[in-house]
KEDRENKOL-701929 format. One line per field, with one value per residue (C-alpha): x, y, z; residue number from 1. Coordinates in Angstrom, 1 decimal, always signed. Each point is the difference from the previous one (the first is absolute). Layout:
N
c1: [X,...]
c2: [Y,...]
c3: [Z,...]
vofi: [NUM,...]
//
This chain:
386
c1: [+100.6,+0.0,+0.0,-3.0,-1.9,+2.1,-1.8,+1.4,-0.7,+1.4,-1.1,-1.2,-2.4,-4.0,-0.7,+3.2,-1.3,-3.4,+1.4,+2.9,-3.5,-2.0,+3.4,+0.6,-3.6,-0.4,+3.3,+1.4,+4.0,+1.3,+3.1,+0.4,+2.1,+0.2,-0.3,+3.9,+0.9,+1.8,-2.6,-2.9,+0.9,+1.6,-2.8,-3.1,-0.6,+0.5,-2.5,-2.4,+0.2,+0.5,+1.5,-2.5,+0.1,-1.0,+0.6,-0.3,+1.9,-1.3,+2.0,-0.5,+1.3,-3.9,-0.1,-3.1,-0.1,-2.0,-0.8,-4.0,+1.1,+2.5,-2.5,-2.5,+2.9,+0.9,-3.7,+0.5,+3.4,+0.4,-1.4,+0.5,-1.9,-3.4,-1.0,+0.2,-4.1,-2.6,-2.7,-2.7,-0.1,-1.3,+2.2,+2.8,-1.5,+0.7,+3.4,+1.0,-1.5,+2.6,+2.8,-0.3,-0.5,+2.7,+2.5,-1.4,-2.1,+2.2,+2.9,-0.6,+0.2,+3.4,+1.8,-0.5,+1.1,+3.2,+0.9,-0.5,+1.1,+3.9,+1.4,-1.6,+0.4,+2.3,+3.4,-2.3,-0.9,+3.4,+1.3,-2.4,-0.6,+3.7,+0.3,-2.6,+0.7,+3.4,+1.9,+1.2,+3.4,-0.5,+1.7,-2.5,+0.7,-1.7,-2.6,-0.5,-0.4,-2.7,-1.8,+0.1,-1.4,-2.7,-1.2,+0.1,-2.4,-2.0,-0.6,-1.2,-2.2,-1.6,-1.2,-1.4,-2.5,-1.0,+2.6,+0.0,+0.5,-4.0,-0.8,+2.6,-2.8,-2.3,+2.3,+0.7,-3.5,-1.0,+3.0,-0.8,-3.5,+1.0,+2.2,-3.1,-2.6,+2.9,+0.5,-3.4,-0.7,+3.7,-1.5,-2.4,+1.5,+4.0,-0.3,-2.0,-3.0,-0.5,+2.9,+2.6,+1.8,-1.3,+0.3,-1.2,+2.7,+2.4,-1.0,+0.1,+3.4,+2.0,-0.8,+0.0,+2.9,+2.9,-1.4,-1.8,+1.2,+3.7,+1.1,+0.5,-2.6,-3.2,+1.2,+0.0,-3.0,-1.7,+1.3,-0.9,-3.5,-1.1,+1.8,-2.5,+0.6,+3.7,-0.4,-1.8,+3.1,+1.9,-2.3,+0.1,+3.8,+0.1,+0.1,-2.5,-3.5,+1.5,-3.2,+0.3,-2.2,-2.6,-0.1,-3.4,-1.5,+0.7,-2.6,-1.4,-0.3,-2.0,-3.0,+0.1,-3.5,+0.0,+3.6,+0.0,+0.6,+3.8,+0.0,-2.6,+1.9,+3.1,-1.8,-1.7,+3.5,+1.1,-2.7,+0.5,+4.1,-0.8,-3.0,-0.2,+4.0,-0.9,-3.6,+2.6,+2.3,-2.4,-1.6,+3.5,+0.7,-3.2,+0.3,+4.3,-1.3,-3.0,+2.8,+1.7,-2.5,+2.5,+1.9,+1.0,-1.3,+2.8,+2.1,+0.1,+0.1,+3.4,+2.7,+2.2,-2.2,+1.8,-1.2,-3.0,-2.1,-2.3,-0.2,-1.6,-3.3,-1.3,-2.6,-1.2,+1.6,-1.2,-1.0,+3.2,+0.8,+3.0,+1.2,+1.4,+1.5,-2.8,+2.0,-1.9,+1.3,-2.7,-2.4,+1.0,-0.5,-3.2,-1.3,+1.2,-1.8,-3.3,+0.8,-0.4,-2.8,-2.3,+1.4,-2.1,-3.4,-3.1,-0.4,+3.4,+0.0,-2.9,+1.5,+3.5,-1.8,-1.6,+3.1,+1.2,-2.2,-0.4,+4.0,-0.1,+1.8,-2.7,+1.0,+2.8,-1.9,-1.9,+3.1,+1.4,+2.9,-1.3,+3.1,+1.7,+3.3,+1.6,+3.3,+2.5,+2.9,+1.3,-1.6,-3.5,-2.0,-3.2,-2.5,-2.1,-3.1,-3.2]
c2: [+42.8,-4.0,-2.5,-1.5,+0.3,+0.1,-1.1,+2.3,-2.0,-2.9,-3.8,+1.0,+2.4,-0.6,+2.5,-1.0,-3.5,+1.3,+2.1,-3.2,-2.5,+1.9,+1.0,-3.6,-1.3,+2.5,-1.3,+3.7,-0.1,+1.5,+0.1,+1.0,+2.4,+0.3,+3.2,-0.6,+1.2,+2.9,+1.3,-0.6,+2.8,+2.5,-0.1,-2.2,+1.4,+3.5,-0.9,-0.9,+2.5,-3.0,-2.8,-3.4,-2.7,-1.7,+2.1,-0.9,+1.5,+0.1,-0.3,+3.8,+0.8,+0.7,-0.9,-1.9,+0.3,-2.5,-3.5,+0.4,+2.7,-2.1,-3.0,+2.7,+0.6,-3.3,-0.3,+3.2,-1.9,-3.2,-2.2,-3.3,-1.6,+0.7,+3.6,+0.6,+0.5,-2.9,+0.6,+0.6,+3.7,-1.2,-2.4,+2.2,+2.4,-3.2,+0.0,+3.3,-0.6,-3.1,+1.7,+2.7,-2.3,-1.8,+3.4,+1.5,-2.2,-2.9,+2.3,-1.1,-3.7,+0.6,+2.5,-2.0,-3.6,+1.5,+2.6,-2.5,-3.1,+1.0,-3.5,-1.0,+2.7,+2.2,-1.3,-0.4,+3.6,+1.4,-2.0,+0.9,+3.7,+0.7,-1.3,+2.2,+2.9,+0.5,+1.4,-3.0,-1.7,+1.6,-1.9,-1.8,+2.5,+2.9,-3.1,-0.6,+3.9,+0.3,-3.0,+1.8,+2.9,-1.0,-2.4,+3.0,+1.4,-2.5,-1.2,+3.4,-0.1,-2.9,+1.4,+2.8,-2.3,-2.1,-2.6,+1.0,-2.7,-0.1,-0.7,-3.6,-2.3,+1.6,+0.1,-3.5,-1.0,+1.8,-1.5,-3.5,+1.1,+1.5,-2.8,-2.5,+1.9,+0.5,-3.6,-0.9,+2.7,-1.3,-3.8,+1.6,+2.2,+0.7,+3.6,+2.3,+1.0,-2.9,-1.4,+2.8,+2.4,+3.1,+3.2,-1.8,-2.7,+2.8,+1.6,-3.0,-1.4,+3.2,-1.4,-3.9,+0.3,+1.9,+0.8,-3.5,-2.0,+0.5,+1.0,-3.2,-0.1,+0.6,-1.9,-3.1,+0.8,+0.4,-3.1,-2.2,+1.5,+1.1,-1.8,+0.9,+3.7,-0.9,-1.5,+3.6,+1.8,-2.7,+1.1,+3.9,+0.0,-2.4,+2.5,-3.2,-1.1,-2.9,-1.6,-3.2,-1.3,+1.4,-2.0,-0.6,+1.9,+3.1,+2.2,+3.7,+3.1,+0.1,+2.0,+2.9,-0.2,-3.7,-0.4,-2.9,-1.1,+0.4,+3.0,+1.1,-0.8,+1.6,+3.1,-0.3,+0.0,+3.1,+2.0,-1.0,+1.0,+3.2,+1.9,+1.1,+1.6,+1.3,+2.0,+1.0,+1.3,+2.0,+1.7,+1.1,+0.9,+2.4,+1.5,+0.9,+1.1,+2.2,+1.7,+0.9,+1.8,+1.9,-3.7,+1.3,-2.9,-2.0,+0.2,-2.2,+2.4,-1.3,+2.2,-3.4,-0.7,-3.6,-0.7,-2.4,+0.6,+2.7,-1.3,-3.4,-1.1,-2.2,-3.1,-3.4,-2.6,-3.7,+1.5,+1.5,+4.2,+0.9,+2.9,+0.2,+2.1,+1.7,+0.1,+1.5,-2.4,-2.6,+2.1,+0.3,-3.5,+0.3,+1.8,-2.2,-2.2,+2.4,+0.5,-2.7,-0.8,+2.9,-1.2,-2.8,-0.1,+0.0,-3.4,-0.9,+2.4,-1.0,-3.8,+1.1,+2.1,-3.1,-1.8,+2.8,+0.3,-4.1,+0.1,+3.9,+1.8,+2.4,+2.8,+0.5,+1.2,+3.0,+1.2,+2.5,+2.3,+3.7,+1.1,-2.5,-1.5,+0.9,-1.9,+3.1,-1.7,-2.0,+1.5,-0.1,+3.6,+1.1,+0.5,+3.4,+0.5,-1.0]
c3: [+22.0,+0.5,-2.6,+1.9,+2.9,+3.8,+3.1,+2.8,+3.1,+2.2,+0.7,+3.1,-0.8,+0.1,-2.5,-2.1,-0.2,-0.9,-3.3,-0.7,-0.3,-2.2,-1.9,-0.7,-0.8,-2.6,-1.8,+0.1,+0.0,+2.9,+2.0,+4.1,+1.6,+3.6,+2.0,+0.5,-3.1,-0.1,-2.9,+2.2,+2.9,-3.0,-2.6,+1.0,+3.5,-1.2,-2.9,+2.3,+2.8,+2.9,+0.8,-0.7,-2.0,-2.5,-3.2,-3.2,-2.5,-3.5,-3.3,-1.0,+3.3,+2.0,+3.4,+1.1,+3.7,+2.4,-0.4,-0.5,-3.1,-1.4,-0.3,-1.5,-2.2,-1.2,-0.9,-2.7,-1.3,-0.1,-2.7,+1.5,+3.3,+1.4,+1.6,+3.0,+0.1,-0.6,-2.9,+2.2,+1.6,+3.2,+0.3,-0.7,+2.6,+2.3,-1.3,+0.9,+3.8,+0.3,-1.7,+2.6,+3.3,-1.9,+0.7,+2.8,+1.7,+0.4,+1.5,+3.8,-0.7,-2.6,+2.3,+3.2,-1.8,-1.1,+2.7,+3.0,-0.3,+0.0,+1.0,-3.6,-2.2,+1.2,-1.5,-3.3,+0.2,+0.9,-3.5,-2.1,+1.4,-0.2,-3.5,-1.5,+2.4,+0.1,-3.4,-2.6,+1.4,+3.6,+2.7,+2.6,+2.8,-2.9,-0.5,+3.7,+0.8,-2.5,+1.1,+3.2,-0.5,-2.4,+2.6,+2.5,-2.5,-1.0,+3.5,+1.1,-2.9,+0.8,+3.3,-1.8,-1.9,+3.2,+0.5,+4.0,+3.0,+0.4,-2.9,-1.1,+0.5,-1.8,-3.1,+0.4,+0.5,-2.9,-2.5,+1.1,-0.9,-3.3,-0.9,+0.4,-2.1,-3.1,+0.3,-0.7,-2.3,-2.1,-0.4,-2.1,-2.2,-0.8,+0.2,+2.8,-3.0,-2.4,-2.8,-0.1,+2.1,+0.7,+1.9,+3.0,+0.2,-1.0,+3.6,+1.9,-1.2,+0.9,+3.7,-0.5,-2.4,+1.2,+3.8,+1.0,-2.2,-0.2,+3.5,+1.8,+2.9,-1.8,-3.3,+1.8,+1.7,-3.1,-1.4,+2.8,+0.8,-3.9,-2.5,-2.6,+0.9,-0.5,-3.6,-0.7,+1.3,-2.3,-2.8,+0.0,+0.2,-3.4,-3.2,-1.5,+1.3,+2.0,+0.0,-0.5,+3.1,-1.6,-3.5,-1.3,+2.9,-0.6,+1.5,-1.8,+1.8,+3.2,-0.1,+2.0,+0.9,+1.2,+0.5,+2.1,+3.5,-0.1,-1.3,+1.9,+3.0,-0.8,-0.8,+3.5,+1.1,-1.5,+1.1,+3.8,-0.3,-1.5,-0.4,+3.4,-0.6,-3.7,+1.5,+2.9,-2.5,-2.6,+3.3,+1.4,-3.9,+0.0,+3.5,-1.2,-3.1,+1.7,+2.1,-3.4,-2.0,-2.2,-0.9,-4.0,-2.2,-0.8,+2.8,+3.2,+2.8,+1.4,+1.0,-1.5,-3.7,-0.2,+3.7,-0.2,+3.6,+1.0,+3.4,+2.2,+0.0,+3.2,-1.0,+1.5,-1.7,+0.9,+3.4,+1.0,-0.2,-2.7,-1.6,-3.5,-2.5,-2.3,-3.4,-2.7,-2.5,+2.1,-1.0,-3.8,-0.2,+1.8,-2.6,-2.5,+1.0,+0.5,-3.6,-1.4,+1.6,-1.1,-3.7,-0.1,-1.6,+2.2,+0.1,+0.4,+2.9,+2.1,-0.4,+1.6,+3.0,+0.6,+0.4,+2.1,+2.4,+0.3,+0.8,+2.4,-2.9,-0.7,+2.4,-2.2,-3.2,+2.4,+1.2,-2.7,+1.2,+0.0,-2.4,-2.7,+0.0,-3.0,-1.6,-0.6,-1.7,+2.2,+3.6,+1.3,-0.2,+1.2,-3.1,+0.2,+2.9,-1.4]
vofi: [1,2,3,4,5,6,7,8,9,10,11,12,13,14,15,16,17,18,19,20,21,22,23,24,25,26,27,28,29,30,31,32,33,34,35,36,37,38,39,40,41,42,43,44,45,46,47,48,49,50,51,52,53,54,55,56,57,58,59,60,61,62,63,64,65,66,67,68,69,70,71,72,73,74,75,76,77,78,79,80,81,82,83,84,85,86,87,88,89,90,91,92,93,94,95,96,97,98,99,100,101,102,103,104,105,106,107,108,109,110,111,112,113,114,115,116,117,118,119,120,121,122,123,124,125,126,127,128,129,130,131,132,133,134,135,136,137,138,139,140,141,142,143,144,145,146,147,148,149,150,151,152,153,154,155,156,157,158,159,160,161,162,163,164,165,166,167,168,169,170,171,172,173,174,175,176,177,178,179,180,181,182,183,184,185,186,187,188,189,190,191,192,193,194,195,196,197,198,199,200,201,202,203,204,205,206,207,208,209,210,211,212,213,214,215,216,217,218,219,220,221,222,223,224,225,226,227,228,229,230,231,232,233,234,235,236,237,238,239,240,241,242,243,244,245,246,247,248,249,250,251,252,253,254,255,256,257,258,259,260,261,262,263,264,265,266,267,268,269,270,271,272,273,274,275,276,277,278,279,280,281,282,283,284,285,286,287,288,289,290,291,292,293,294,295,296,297,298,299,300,301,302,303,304,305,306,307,308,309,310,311,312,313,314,315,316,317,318,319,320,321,322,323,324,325,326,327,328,329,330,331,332,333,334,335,336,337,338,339,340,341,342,343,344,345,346,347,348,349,350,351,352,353,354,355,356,357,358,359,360,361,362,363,364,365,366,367,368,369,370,371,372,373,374,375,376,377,378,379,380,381,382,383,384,385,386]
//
């Protein structure tokens, strides 16, 4: 039991950053713990069944694993701030579609920024790796040795979701792209849907804040090419609205229908970094789970159950062959956002597939998984065969 709610996590962390934003916007008292801590290898990671971060630990003790379920959970319990959903339902819909490239779809451009450019970041990383990693009062040589063999693993990851020697320029092509379509979108509004933070900004800032926009070679990228993009970053890590730019201009909530021509562009954006990997990913999904007829509902079909991959999908990404890890967890939020979709009214509905198909987002609303991703606790399961 806590006396109020503990962020497990570490500065570095995209998906920490993503939980600490939404933690602080909606006023909610909390207090974070770092995977050093002796408590978080005796009694968190048991809890959970693997070792990831971030974790939020409630007051009564519950543990809310994953940053996209902790800001679902803040949404249930806090009293104070604005939800992480806009008003509108298709608008929301739009919202969980950003939140998601946000976490998964922005990996290639965060993992390449931080893991090569070691004559910037790597004496940055080896401090603030070693002092999250390594157990409270360690001395730097425990610091140093976990720095070392997280970045081992972190730079092996980044392989495994396209950061490969052929494919640099294209990442750096497409952030210098990225950077200039957020940068006209942000002299328009303070936050990525309209007036207030939402899910979608959430998504985003676990990338621009503690990947982009706090490792030392893309922050001052970003500051010298996108300054408006850096004010954002500014804004989503201040527990207020940190507006003040926008006095007496304050726009409303863009509509999902005719959203604009920044928005426009930014989803156009999206859909060229990862529809092509996410239709790549539910077709390996259904071919692994048409090999496994007898998959019991409820369990992931891992010989591991808190491994995450069921295997590598190949794709054509910006004209170049990779080969990623298919997690199903990409495909939970997939649905998500599939969901909220078919929520909206008719009307509402036909409106956003309009804007879908203007911007190539479309495929992803006909490409259902044949079996469900279910949350089990705190692991991914596959739901029951249709």
């Amino acid at each position: 039991m806590t006396a109020r709610h503990v962020l497990w996590g570490m500065p570095a962390s995209l998906y920490t950053g993503k939980a600490r934003a939404a933690l602080r916007k909606r006023r909610v008292p909390f207090e974070e713990r770092t995977p050093g801590h002796p408590d978080f290898r005796e009694r968190i990671v048991p809890a959970v069944g693997r070792w990831i971060i971030p974790v939020l630990e409630c007051p009564d003790g519950t543990l809310v694993q994953d940053s996209a379920m902790i800001v679902e959970h803040l949404d249930r319990v806090a009293t104070e701030g604005p939800p992480s959903l806009p008003p509108d339902p298709a608008l929301a819909a739009i919202a969980r579609l950003l939140e998601s490239f946000g976490g998964e779809g922005l990996l290639r451009i965060a993992m390449h920024y931080r893991w090569n450019f070691d004559a910037d970041n790597v004496e940055f990383l080896r401090a603030d790796f070693g002092a999250s990693l390594a157990p409270p009062g360690a001395d730097a040589a425990l610091g140093a040795a976990a720095f070392d063999l997280s970045s081992s693993r972190m730079r092996k990851a980044a392989v495994g979701i396209g950061v490969q020697p052929h494919a640099v320029a294209a990442i750096e092509a497409a952030f210098a792209d990225l950077l200039g379509r957020l940068e006209a979108h942000f002299a328009t509004v303070p936050y990525l849907l309209g007036p207030a933070p939402t899910a979608a900004d959430y998504g985003l800032y676990g990338a621009f804040g503690p990947h982009l926009g706090r490792d030392p070679h893309p922050s001052m990228l970003i500051k010298r090419r996108a300054p408006r993009v850096w004010r954002w970053i500014e804004r989503m890590g201040a527990p207020d609205d940190d507006v003040g730019e926008f006095a007496g201009r304050m726009p409303g909530w863009l509509d999902p229908g005719a959203p604009g021509d920044t928005l426009e562009s930014l989803l156009r954006f999206v859909a060229d970094e990862t529809v092509a990997e996410t239709l790549a990913h539910v077709a390996f999904a259904d071919a692994w789970l048409a090999a496994r007829p007898d998959l019991a509902p409820g369990t992931n079909g891992l010989a591991r159950p808190g491994d995450r991959s069921i295997g590598r999908a190949a794709f054509a990404w910006r004209g170049l062959p990779l080969e990623t890890q298919v997690l199903p967890y990409r495909i939970l939020l997939l649905q998500r956002f599939q969901d909220a979709v078919d929520a909206c009214d008719a009307p509402r509905r036909e409106r956003l597939r309009a804007t879908l198909a203007r911007t190539g987002l479309a495929p992803l609303l006909d490409a259902p998984c044949r079996r469900r991703v279910e949350r089990r606790g705190p692991l991914e399961a596959w739901g029951a065969a249709a």
